[in-house]
N, C-alpha and C positions, 0 to 999 in steps of 0.2 A: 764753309761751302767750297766745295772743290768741283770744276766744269772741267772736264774731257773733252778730247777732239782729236778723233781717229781719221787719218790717211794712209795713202800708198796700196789701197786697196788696184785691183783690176782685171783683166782677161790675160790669160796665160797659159803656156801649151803643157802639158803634162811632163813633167822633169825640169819643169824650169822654178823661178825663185821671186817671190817678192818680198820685201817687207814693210810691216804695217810701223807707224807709228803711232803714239799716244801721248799727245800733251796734253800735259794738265797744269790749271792753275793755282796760284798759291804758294808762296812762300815756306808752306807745310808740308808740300807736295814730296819731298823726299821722303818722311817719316810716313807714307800710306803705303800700304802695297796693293797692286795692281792684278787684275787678273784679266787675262782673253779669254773671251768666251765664243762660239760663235754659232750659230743657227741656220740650216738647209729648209728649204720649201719643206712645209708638211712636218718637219719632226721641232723635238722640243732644245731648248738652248741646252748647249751645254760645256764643259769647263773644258779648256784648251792648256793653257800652262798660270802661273801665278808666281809675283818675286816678292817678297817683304819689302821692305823700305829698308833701311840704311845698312840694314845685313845681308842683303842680296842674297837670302836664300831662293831659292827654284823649285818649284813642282811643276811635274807635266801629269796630264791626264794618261791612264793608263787605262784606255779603253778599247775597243777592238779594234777601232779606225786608229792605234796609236803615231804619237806622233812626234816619241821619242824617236831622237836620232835622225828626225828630220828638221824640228822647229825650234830653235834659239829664244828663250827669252830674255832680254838684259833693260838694264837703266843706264838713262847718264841724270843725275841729279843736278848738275849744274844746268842742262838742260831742260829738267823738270819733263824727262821723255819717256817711256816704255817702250822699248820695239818688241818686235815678233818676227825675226827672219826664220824665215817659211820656201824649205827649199825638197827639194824630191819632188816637187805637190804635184797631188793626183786629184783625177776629177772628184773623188768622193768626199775632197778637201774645198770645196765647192759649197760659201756658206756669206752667211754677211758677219764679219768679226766687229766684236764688242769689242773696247775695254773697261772696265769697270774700278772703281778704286775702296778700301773701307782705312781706318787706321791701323796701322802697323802691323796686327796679322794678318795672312796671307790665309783664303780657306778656298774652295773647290764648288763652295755651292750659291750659285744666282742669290739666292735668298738672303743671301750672308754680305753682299758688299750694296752699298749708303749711294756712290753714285756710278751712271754710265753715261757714255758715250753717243750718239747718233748712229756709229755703226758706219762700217767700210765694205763695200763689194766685193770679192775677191772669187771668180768663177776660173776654173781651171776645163780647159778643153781638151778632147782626148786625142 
């Protein structure tokens, strides 16, 4: 059983930067990998970036709000942390962020990771 707990969500002017963290627990917590996901009023969830577990591989989502080359994903495992520094952000970036966790692979789709988070605020003004 692994519990999540996402902060560093909040209000932010457009070109500015937050980042999210994600603690998880568990002594196994290194060997999961994490994904952000996150959800705007009216539309459906969906995948933001994702790292494996002890191989620190990355994917980011490659979709038309991209958010390559603005959004950092990394771990510190001693920490049992995921961040998401999230910078450029634009109001379209305007969403409540998940993170979610399954074992050791890393995938793209809501359906595919075991647990989540409560979810952080993150509203960007223009």
């Amino acid at each position: 059983q692994v519990q999540l707990v996402e902060s560093g969500g909040g209000l932010v002017q457009a070109g500015g930067s937050l980042r999210l963290s994600c603690v998880g627990s568990g002594r196994t917590f290194s060997s999961y990998a994490v994904g952000w996901f996150r959800q705007a009023p009216g539309k459906e969830r969906e995948f933001v970036a994702s790292i494996t577990g002890s191989d620190r591989t990355r994917y980011y989502t490659d979709s038309a709000d991209s958010v390559k080359g603005r959004f950092t994903i990394s771990r510190d495992n001693a920490k049992n942390t995921v961040y998401l520094q999230m910078d450029s952000l634009k109001p379209e970036d305007t969403a409540v962020y998940y993170c979610a966790a399954r074992p050791v692979v890393a995938g793209m789709w809501a359906s595919e990771y075991d647990y989540w988070g409560q979810g952080t605020q993150v509203t960007v003004s223009s």
